[in-house]
Residue frames as qw, qx, qy, qz and C-alpha x, y, z in Angstrom:
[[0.103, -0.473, -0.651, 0.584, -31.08, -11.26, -88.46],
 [0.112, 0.794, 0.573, 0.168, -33.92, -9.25, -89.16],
 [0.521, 0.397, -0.162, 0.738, -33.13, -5.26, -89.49],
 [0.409, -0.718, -0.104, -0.554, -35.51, -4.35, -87.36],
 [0.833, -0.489, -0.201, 0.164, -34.63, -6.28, -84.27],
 [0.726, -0.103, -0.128, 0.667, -31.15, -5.13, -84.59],
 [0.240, 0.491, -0.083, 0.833, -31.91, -1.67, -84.49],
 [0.613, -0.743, -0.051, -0.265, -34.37, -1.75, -81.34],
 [0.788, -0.355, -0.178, 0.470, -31.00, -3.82, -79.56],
 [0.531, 0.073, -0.270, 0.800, -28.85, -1.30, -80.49],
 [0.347, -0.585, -0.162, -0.715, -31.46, 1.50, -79.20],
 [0.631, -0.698, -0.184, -0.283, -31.80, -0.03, -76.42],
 [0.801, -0.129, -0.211, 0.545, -28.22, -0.45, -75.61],
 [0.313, 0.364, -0.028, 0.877, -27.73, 3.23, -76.21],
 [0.429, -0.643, -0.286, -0.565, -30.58, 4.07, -74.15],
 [0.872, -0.387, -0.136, 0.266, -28.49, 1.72, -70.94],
 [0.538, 0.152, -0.070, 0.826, -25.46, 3.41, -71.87],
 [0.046, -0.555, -0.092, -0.826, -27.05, 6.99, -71.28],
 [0.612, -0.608, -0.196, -0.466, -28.86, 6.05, -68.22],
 [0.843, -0.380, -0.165, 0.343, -26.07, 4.61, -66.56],
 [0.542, 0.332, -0.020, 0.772, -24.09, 7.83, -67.57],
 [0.326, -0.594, -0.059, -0.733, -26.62, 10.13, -66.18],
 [0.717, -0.645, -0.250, -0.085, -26.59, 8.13, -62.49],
 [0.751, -0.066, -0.161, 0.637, -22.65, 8.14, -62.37],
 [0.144, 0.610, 0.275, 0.729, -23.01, 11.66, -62.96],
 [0.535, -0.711, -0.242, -0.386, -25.88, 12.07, -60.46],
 [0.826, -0.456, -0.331, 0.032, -23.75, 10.53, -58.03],
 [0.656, 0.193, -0.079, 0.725, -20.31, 11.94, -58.33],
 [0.038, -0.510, -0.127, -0.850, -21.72, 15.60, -58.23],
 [0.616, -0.725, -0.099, -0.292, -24.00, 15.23, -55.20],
 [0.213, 0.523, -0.645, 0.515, -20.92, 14.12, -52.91],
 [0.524, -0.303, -0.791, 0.084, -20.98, 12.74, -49.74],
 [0.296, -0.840, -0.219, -0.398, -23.35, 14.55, -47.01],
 [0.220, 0.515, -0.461, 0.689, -21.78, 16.48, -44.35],
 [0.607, -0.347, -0.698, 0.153, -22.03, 15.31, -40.99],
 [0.066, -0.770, 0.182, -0.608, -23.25, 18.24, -38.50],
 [0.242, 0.302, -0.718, 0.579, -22.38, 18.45, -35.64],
 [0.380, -0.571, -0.713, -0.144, -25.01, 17.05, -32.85],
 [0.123, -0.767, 0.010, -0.630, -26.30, 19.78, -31.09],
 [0.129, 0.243, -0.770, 0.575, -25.12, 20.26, -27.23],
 [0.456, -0.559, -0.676, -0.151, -28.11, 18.58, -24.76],
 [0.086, -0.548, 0.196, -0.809, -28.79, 21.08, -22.36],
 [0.468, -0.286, -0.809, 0.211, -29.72, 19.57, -19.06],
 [0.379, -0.557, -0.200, -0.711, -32.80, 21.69, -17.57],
 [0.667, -0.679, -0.297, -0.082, -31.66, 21.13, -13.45],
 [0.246, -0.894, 0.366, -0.084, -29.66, 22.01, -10.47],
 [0.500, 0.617, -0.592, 0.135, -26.24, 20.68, -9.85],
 [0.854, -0.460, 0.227, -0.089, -25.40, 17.43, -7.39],
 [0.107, -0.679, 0.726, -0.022, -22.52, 15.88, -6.38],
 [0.968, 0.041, -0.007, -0.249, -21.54, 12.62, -8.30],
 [0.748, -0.432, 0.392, 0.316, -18.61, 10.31, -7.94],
 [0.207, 0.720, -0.533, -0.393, -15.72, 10.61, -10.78],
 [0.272, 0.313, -0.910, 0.010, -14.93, 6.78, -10.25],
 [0.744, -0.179, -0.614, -0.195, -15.96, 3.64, -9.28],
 [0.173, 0.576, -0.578, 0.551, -16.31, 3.31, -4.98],
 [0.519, -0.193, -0.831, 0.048, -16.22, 0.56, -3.47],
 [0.701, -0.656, -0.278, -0.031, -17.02, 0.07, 0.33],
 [0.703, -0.528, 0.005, 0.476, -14.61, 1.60, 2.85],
 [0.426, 0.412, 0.172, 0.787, -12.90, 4.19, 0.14],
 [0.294, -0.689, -0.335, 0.572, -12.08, 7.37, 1.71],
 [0.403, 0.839, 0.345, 0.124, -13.42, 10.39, -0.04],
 [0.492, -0.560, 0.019, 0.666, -11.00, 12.51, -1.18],
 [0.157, 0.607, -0.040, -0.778, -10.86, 15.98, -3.69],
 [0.328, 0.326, -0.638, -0.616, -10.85, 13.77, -6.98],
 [0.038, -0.181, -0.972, -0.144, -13.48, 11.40, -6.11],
 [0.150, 0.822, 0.546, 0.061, -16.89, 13.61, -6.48],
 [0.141, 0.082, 0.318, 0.934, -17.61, 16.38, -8.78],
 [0.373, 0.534, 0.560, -0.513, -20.77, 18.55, -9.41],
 [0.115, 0.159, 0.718, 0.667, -22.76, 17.84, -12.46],
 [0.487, 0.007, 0.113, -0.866, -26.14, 19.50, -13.47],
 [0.055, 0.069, -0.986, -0.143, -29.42, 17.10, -13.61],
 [0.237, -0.376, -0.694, -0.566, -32.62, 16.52, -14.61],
 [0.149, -0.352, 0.495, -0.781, -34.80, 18.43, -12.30],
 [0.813, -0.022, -0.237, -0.532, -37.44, 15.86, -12.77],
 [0.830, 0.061, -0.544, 0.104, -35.02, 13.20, -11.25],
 [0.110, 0.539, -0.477, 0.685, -33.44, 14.89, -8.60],
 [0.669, -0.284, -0.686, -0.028, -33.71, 13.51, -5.17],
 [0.452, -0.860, 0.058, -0.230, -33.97, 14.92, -1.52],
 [0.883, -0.312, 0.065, 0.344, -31.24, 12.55, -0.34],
 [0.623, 0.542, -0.049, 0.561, -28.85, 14.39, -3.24],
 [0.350, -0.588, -0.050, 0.728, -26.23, 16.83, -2.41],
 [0.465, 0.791, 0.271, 0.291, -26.94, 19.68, -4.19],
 [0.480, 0.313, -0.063, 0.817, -24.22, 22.63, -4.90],
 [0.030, -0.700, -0.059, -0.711, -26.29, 24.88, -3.32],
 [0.675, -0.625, 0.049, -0.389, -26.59, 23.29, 0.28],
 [0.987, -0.146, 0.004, 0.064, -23.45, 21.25, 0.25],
 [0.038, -0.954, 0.287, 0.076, -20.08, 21.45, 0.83],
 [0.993, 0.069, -0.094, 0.031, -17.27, 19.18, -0.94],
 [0.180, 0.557, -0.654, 0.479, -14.44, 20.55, 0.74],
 [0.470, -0.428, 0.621, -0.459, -16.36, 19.11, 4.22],
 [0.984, -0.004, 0.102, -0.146, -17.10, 15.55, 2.84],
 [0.589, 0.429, -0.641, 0.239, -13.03, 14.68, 1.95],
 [0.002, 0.299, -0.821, 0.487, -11.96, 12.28, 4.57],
 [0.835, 0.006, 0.149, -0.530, -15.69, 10.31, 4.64],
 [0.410, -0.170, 0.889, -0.112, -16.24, 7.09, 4.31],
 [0.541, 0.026, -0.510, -0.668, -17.93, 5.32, 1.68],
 [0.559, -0.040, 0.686, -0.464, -20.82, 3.19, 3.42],
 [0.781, 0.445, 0.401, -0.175, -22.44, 1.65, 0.33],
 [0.612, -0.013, 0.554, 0.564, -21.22, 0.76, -3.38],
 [0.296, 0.786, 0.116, -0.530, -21.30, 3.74, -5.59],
 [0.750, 0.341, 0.475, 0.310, -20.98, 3.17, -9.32],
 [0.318, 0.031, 0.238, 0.917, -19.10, 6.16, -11.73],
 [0.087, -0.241, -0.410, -0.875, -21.44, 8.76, -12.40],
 [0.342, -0.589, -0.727, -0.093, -23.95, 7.91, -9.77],
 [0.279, -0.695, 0.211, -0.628, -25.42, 11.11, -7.93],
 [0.288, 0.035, -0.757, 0.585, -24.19, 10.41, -3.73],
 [0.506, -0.651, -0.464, -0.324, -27.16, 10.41, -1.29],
 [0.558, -0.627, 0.182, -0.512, -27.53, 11.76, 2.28],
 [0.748, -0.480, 0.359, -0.287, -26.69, 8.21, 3.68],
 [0.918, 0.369, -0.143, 0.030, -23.85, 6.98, 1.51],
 [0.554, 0.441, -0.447, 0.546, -21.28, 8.19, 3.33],
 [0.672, -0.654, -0.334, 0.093, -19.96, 7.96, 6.96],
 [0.281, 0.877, -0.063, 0.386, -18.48, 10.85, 8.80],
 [0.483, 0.070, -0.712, 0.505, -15.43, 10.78, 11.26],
 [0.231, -0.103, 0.480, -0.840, -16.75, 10.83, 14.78],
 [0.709, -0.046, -0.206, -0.673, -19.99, 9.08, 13.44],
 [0.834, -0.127, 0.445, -0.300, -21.06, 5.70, 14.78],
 [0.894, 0.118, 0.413, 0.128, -19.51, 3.07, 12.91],
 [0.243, 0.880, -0.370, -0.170, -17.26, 5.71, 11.12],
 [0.304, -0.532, 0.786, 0.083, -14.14, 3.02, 11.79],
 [0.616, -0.019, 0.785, 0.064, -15.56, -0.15, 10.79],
 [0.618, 0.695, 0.250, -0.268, -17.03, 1.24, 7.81],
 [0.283, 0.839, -0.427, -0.185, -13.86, 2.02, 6.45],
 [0.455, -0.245, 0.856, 0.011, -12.21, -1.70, 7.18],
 [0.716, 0.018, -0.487, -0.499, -12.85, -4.28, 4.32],
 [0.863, -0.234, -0.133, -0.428, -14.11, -7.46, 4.88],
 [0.914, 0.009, -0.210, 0.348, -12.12, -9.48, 7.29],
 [0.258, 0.687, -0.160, 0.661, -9.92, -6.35, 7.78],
 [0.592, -0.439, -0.449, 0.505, -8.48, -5.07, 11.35],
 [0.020, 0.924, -0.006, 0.382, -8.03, -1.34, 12.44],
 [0.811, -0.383, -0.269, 0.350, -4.91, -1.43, 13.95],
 [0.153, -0.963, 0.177, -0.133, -2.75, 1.96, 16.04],
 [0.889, 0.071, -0.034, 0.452, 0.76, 2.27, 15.39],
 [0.200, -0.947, 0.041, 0.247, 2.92, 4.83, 17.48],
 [0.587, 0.681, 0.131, 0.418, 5.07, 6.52, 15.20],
 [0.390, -0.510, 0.001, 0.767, 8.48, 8.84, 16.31],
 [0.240, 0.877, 0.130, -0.395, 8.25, 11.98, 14.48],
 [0.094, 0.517, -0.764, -0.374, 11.65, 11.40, 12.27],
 [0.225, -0.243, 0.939, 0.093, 10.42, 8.01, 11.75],
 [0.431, 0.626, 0.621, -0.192, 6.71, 9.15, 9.80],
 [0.475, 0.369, 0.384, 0.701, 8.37, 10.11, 6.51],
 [0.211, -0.031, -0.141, 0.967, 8.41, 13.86, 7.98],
 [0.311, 0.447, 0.534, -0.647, 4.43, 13.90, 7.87],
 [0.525, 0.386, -0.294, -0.699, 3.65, 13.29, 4.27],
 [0.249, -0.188, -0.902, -0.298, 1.51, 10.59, 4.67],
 [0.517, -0.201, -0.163, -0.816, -2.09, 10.95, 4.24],
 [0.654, 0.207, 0.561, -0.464, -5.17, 8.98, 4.89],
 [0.574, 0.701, 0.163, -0.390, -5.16, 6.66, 1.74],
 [0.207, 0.581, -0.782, 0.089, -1.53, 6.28, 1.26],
 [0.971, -0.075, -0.165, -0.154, 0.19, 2.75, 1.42],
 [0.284, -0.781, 0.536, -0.147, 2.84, 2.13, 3.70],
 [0.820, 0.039, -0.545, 0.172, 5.12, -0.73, 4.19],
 [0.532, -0.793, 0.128, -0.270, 6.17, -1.07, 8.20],
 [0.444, 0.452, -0.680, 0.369, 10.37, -1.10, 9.19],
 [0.739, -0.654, -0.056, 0.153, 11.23, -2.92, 12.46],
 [0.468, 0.687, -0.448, 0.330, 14.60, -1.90, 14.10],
 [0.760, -0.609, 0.135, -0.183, 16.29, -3.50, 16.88],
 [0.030, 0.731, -0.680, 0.048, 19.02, -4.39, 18.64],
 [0.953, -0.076, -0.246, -0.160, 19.95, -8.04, 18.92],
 [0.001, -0.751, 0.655, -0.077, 22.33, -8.54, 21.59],
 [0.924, -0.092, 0.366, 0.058, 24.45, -11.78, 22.60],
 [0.767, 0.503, -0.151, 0.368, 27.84, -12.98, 21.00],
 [0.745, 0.005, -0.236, 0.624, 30.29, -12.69, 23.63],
 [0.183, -0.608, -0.198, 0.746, 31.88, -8.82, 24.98],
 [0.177, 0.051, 0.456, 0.870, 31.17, -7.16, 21.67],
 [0.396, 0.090, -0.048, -0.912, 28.11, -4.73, 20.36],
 [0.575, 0.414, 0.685, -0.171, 24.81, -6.22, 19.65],
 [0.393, 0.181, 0.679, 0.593, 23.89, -6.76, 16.24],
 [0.108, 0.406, 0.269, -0.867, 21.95, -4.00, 14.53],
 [0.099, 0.310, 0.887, 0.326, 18.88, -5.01, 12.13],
 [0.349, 0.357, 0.054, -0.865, 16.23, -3.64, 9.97],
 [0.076, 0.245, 0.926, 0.275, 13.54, -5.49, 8.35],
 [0.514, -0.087, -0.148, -0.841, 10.28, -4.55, 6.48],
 [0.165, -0.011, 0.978, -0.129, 7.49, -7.21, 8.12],
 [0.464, 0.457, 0.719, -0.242, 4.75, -5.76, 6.64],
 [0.160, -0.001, 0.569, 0.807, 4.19, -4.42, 3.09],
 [0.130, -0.166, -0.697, -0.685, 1.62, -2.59, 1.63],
 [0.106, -0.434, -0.738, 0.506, -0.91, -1.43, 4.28],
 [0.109, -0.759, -0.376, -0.520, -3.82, 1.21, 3.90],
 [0.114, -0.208, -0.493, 0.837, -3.58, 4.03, 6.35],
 [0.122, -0.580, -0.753, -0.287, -6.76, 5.07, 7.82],
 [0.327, -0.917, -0.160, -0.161, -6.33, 7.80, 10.14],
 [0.476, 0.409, -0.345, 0.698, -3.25, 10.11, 11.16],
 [0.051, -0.014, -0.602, 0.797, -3.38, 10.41, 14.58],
 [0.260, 0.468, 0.691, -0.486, -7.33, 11.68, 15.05],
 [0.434, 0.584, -0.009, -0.686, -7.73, 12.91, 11.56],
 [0.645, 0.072, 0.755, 0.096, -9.00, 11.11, 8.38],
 [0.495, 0.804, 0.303, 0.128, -8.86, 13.62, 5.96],
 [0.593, 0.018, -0.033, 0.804, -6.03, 15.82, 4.80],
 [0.048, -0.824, -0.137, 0.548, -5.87, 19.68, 5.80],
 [0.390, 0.599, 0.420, 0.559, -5.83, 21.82, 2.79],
 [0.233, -0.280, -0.111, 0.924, -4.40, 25.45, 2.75],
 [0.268, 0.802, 0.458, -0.276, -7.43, 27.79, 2.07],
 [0.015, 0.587, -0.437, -0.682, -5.12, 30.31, 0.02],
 [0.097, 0.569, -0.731, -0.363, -3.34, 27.93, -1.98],
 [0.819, 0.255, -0.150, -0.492, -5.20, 25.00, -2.19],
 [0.553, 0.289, -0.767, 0.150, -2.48, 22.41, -1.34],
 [0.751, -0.383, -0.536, 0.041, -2.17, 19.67, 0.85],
 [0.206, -0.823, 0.336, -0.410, -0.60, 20.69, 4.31],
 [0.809, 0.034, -0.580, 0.094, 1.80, 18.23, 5.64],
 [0.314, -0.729, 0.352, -0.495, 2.03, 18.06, 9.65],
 [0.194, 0.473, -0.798, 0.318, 3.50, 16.08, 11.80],
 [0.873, -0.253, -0.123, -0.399, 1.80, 12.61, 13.86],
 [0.506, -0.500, 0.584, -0.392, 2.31, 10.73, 16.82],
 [0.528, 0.059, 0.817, -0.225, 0.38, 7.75, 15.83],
 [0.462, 0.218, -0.510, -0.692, -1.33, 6.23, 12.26],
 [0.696, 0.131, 0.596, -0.379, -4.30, 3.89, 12.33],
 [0.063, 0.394, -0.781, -0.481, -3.55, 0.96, 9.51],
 [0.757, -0.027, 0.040, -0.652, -5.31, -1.86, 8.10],
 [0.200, 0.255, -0.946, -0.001, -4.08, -5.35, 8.28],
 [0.751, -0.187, -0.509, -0.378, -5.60, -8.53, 8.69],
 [0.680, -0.688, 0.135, -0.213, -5.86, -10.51, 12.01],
 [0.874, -0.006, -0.100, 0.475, -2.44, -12.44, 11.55],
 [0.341, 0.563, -0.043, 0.751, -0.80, -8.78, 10.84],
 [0.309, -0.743, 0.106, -0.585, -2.13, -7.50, 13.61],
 [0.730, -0.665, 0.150, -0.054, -0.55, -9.50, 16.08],
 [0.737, 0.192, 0.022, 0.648, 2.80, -9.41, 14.24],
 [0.089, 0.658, -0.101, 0.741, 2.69, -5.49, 14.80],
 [0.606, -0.741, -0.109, -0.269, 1.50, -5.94, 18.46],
 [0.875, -0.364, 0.031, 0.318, 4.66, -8.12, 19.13],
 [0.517, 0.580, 0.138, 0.614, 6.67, -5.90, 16.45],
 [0.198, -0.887, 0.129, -0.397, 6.31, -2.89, 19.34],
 [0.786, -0.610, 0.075, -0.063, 7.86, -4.84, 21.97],
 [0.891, -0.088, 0.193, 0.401, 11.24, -5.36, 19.98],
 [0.510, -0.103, 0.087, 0.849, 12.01, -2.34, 18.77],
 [0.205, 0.548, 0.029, -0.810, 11.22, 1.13, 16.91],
 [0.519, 0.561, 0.609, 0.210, 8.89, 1.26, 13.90],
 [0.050, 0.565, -0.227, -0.792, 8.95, 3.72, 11.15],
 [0.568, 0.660, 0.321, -0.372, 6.89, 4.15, 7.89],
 [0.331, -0.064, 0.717, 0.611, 8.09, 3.51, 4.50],
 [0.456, 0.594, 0.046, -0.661, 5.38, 5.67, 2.08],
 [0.626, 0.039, 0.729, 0.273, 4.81, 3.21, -0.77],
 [0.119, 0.345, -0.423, -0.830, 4.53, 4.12, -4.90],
 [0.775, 0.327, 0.242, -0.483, 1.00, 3.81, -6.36],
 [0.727, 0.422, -0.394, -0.372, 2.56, 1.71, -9.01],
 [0.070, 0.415, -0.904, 0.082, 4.23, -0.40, -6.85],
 [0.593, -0.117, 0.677, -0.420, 1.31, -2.61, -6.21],
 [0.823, 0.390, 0.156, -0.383, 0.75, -3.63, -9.45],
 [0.072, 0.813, -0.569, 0.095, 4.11, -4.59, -9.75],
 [0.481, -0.296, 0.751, -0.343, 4.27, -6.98, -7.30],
 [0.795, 0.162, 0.482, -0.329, 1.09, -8.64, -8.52],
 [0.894, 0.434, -0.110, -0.039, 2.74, -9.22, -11.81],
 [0.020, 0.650, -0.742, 0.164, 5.81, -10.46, -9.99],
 [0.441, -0.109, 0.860, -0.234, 3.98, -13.15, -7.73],
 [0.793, 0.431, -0.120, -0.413, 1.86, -13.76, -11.11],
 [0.581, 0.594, -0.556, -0.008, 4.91, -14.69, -13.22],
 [0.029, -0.474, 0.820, -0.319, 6.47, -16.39, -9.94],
 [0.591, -0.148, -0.765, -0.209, 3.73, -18.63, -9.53],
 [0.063, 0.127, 0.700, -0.700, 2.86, -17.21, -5.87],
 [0.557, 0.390, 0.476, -0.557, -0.58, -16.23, -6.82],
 [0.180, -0.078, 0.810, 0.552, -2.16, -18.17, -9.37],
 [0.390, 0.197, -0.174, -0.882, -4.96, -17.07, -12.00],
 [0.549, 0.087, 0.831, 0.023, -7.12, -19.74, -12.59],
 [0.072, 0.131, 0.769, 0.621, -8.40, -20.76, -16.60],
 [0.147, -0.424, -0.780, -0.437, -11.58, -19.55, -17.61],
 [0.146, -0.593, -0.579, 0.539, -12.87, -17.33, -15.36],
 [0.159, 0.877, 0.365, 0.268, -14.96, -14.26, -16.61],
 [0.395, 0.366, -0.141, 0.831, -12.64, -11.14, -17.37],
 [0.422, -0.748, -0.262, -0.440, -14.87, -9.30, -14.91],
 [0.816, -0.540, -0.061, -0.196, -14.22, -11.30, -11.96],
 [0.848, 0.201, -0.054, 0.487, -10.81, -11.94, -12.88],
 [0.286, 0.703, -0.085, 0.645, -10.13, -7.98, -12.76],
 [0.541, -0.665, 0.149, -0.492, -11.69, -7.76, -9.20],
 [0.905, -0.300, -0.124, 0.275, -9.49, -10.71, -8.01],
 [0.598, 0.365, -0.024, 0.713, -6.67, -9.25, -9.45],
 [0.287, -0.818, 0.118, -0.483, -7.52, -5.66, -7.16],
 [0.751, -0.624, 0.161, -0.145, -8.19, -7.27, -4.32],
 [0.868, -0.198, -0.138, 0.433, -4.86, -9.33, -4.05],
 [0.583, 0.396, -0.014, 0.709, -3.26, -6.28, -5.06],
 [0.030, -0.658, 0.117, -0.743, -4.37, -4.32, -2.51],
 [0.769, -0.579, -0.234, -0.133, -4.29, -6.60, 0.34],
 [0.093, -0.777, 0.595, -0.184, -1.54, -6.19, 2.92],
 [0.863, 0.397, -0.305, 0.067, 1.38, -8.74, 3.22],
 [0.443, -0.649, 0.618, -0.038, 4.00, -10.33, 5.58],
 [0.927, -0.024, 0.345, 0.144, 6.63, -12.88, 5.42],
 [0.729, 0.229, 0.190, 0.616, 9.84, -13.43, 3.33],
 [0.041, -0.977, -0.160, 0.133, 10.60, -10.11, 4.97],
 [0.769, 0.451, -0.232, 0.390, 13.22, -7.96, 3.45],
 [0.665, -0.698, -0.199, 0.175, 16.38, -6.91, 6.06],
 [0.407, 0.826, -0.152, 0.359, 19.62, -4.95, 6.97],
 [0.718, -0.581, -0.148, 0.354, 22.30, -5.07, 9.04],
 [0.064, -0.916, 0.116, 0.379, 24.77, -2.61, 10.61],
 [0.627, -0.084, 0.600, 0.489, 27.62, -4.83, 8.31],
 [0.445, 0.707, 0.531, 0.143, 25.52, -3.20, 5.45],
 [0.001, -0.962, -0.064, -0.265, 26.09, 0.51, 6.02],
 [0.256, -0.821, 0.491, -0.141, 29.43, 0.20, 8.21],
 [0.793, 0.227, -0.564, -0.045, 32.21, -2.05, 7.75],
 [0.093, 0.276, -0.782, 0.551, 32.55, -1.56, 12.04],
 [0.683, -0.082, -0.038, -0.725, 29.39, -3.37, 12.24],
 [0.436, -0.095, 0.894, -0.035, 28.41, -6.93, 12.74],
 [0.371, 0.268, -0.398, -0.795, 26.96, -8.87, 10.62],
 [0.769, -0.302, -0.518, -0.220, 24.92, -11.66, 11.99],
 [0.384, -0.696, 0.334, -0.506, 25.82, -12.71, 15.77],
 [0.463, 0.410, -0.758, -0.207, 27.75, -15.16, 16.91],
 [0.719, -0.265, -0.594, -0.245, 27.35, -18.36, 18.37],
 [0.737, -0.635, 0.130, -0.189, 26.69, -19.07, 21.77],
 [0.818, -0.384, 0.237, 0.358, 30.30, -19.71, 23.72],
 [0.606, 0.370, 0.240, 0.662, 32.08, -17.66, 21.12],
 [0.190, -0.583, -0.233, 0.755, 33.77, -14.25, 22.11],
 [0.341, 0.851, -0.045, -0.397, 33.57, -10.75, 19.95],
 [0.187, 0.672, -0.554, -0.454, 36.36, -11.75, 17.78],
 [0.820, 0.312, -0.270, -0.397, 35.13, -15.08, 16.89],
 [0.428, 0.274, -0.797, 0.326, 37.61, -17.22, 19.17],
 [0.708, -0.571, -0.253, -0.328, 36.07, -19.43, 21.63],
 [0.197, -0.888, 0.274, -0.314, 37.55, -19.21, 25.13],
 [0.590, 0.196, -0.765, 0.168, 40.41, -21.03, 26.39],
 [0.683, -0.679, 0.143, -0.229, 40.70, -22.71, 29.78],
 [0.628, 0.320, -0.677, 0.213, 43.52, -24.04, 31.75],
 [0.834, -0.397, -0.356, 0.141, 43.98, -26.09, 35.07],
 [0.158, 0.620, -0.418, 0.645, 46.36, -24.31, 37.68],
 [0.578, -0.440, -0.614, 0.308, 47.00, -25.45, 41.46],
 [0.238, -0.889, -0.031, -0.390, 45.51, -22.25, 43.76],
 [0.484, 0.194, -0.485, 0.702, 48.72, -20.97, 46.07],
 [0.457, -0.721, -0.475, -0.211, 47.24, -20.42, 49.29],
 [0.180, 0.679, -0.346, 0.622, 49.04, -17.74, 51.45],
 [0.680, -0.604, -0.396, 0.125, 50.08, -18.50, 54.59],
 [0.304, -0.951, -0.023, 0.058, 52.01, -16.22, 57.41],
 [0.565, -0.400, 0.567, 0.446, 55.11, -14.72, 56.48],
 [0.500, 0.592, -0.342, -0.532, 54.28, -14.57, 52.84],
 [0.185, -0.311, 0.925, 0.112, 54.60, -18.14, 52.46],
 [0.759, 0.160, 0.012, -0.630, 52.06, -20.04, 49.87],
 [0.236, -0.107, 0.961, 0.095, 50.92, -23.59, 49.25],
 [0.408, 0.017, -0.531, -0.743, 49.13, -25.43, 46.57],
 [0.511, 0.080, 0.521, -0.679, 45.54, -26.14, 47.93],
 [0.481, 0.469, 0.711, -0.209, 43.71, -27.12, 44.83],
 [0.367, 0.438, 0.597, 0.563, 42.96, -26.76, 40.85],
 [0.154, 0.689, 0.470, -0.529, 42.03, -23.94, 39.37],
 [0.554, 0.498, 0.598, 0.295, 40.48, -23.24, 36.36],
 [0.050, -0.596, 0.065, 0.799, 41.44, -19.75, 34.40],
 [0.480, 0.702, 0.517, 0.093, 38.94, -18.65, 31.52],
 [0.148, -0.367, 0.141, 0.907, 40.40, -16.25, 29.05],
 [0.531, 0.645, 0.489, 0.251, 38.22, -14.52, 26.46],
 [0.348, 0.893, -0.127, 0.257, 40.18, -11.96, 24.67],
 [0.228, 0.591, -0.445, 0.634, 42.35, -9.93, 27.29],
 [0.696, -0.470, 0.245, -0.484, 40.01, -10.68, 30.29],
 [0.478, 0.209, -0.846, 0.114, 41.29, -13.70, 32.65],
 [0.604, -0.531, 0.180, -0.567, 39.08, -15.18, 35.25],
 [0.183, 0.237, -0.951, 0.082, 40.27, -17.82, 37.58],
 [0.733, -0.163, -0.146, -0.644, 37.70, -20.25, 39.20],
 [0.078, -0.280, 0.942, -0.166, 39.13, -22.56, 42.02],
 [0.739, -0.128, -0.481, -0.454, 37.31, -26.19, 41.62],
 [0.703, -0.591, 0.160, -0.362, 38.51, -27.44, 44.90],
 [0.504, 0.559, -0.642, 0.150, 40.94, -29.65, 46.43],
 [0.803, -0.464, -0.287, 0.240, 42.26, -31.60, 49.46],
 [0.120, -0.865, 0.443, -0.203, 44.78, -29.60, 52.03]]
């Protein structure tokens, strides 16, 4: 090879080598740039009152579902509540009339106050009933249930029949998983001004929701015995739903859009429930109890009654008797009753 050529290659190799030394270099040393922090947006308006959460229709407003944020004063609306003319201690216990979406500022005519026209139905979903359930004081979990809370509703009663013994004594839950709407005449909880807590007081009567079957199971539910409240655990509804999931009571169908799927899933989970109710007897809690009731012609101790045939001595004057006619003598236990069937003299 020629000697020239072979010094321009190696020139120009040394010339690659050097320029690729000087970029590694270039690069190594400069490091990677520091990410600043992004400066805070300041928001140039007054402060209104938006929701924290998603709320549907019929949600009842309560201290952790609207907050004031500040906002563009350029956007602001008359309808808003603003901090300076509004009070969100006096809107707990509303009504949501329209869907409100997280973060959405609350207008003037999104909510419905108690006492207002349609204040009741607003708060019912669709299909829904408003139904009044008198309540003994022991027998409304000592007054700590709110508006908002989910109950489950006990029947007790007596069941009599089975011969000379007690009637049978029974508890059963028949409905599960109601919405209370109103404690006696109030739909919002009372808050101590001091202290800021809830104040639990005592009620007569609680306005539920249930559907129109439910409501005429509670109507007939008064007429057999005492009710009383069961206060239910916010986690217990999702529970359930992935009980009757797995059990194959409610079933998910394939393909359906995770969306729509989520909002089925709510809604079953917050819908009230009857049937396959659980129960108690007094047998449960006392072993001088019954435990079911027995059958018809069967005394208290489970022996059915004898009878026997006897001719009836008929007194005559002088203490002298004669036998008139059969007679039948029923025993049930200790008790003996005769019962003449007649005869010829």
């Amino acid at each position: 090879m020629d000697s020239r050529k072979v010094v321009l290659l190696v020139g120009a190799l040394i010339v690659a080598a050097l320029t690729a030394f000087f970029a590694r270099t270039l690069v190594m040393g400069s490091g990677a740039p520091m990410a600043g922090a992004a400066p805070a947006v300041v928001i140039d308006g007054p402060e209104v009152l938006v929701a924290t959460r998603a709320l549907p229709v019929g949600t009842i407003i309560d201290a952790t579902a609207l907050q004031y944020k500040p906002w563009p004063k350029e956007l602001v609306d008359n309808a808003y509540y603003l901090r300076a003319n509004s009070n969100l201690q006096a809107l707990q216990g509303t009504v949501v009339r329209n869907p409100i979406t997280a973060g959405q500022p609350l207008t003037q005519g999104a909510l419905v106050k108690p006492g207002d026209r349609g204040f009741l139905a607003a708060a019912l979903g669709p299909g829904m009933r408003a139904v009044t359930v008198p309540v003994a004081a022991q027998a409304g979990v000592s007054g700590f249930v709110f508006p908002g809370d989910r109950i489950d509703l006990v029947l007790t009663q007596s069941v009599a029949g089975g011969g000379d013994g007690p009637p049978l004594k029974v508890s059963e839950t028949i409905v599960r998983n109601m919405r209370v709407l109103a404690v006696d005449q109030r739909t919002d909880t009372s808050v101590d001004e001091t202290t800021g807590k809830t104040i639990a007081k005592l009620f007569s009567s609680i306005t539920v929701e249930a559907t129109p079957k439910i409501s005429e199971q509670i109507a007939v539910a008064q007429t057999l015995g005492s009710l009383s409240l069961s206060l239910r655990s916010i986690a217990d509804n999702s529970t359930e739903l992935e009980q009757a999931i797995a059990s194959g009571t409610v079933k998910v169908p394939e393909g359906v859009d995770p969306k729509a799927e989520k909002a089925m899933l709510v809604q079953l989970a917050t819908q009230p429930a009857s049937g396959n109710p659980t129960f108690a007897t007094g047998a449960d809690v006392s072993r001088f109890q019954r435990r079911s009731v027995p059958g018809k012609g069967q005394a208290a101790g489970g022996m059915a009654p004898t009878v026997s045939v006897a001719p009836t001595p008929a007194p005559f004057p002088g203490g002298a008797t004669i036998s008139v006619g059969p007679v039948v003598r029923i025993a049930r236990g200790t008790s003996i009753t005769a019962v003449p069937v007649g005869g010829k003299n």
